[in-house]
C-alpha positions as CSV (number, residue, x, y, z in Angstrom):
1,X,19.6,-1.2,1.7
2,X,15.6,-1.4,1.4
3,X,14.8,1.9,-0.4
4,X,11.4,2.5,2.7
5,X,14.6,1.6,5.4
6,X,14.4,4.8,6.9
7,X,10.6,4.6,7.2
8,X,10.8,0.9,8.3
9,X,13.1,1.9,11.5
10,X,10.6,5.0,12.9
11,X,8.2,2.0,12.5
12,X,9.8,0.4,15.8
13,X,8.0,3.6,18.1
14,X,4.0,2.7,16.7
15,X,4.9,-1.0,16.9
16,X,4.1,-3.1,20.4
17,X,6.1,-5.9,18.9
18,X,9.0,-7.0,16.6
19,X,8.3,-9.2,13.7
20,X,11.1,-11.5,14.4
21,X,9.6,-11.6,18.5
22,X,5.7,-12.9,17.7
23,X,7.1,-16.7,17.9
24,X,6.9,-15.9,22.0
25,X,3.8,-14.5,21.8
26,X,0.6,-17.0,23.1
27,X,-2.4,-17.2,21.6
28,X,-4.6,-14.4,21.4
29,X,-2.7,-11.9,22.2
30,X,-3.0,-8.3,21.1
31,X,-0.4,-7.0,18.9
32,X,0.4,-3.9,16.9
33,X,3.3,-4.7,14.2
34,X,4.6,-2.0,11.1
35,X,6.3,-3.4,8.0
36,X,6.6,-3.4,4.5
37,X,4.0,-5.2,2.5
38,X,5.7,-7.8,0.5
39,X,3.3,-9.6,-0.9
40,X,-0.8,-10.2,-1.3
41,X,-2.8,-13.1,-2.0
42,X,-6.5,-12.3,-2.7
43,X,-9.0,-15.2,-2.3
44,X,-12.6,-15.7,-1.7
45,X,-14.2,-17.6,1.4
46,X,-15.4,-20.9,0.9
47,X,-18.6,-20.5,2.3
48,X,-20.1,-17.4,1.0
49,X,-17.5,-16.0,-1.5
50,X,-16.6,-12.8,-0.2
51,X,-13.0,-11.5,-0.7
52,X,-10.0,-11.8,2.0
53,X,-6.6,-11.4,1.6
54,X,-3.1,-13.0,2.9
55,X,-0.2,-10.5,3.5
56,X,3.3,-11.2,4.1
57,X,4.8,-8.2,5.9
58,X,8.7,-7.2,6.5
59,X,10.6,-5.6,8.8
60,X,14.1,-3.6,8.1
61,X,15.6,-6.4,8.4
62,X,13.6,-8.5,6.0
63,X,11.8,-11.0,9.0
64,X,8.6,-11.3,7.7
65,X,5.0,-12.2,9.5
66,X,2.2,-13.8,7.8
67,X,-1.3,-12.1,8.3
68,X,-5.2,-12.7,7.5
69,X,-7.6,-10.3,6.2
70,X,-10.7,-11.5,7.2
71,X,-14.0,-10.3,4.5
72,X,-15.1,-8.0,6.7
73,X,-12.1,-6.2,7.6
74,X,-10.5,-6.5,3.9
75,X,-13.5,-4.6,2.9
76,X,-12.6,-1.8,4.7
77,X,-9.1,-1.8,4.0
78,X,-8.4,-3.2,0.9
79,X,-7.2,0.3,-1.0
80,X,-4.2,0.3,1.8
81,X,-2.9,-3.3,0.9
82,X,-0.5,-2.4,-1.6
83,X,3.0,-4.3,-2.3
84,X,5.3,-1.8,-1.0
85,X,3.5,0.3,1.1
86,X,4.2,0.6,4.9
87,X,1.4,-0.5,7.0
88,X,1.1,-0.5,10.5
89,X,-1.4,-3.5,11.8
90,X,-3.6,-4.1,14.8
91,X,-4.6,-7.5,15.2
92,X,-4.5,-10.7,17.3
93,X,-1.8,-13.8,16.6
94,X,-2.8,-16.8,16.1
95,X,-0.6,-19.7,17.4
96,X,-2.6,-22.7,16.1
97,X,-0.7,-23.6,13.5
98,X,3.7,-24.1,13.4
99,X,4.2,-20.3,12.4
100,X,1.8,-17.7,14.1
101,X,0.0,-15.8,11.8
102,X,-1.3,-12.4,12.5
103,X,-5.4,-12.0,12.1
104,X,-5.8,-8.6,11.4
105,X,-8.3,-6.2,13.3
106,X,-7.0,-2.8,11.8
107,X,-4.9,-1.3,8.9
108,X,-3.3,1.7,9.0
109,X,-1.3,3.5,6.1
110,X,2.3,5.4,6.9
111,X,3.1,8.8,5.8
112,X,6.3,10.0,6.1
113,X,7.5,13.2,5.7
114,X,10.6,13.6,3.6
């Protein structure tokens, strides 16, 4: 068992929506989603440089969503985006391509107490 599993499951009461549920969702639509960071890619923006991010969050049961840190929003959050570290999101999905991907409005870090 994932050693954050306990933290993972009180997750489920912050979240609006389950990781392995955003296929159903349409485009656009508001969601708020808690996992584990799993991975980050840093990159710039084509146009004017400025630093984003791709995460790839997981649930208890390892489902994982793919989300975009747009510059302006990675700027304000980019100390919380942390492999490991259990995040709950704000942000809108976008259904555009095969797999949804979640563009991400807020970031907000979980403290648990033991």
């Amino acid at each position: 068992s994932h050693p954050q599993f306990a933290n993972l499951l009180r997750l489920k009461s912050a979240a609006t929506h389950e990781l392995g549920l955003l296929d159903e969702e349409k485009d656009g639509a508001t969601v708020k989603i808690g996992g584990i960071i799993e991975s980050t890619r840093r990159t710039f923006t084509k146009k004017n440089g400025h630093e984003m991010a791709f995460l790839a969050i997981a649930d208890e049961n390892g489902i994982a969503a793919e989300c975009i840190v747009f510059p302006q929003v990675f700027t304000e959050y980019k100390d919380l985006l942390i492999k490991g570290s259990v995040i709950i999101i704000d942000g809108q999905i976008d259904a555009k391509s095969d797999k949804p991907m979640i563009i991400v409005k807020r970031i907000q870090p979980v403290h648990f107490s033991s």
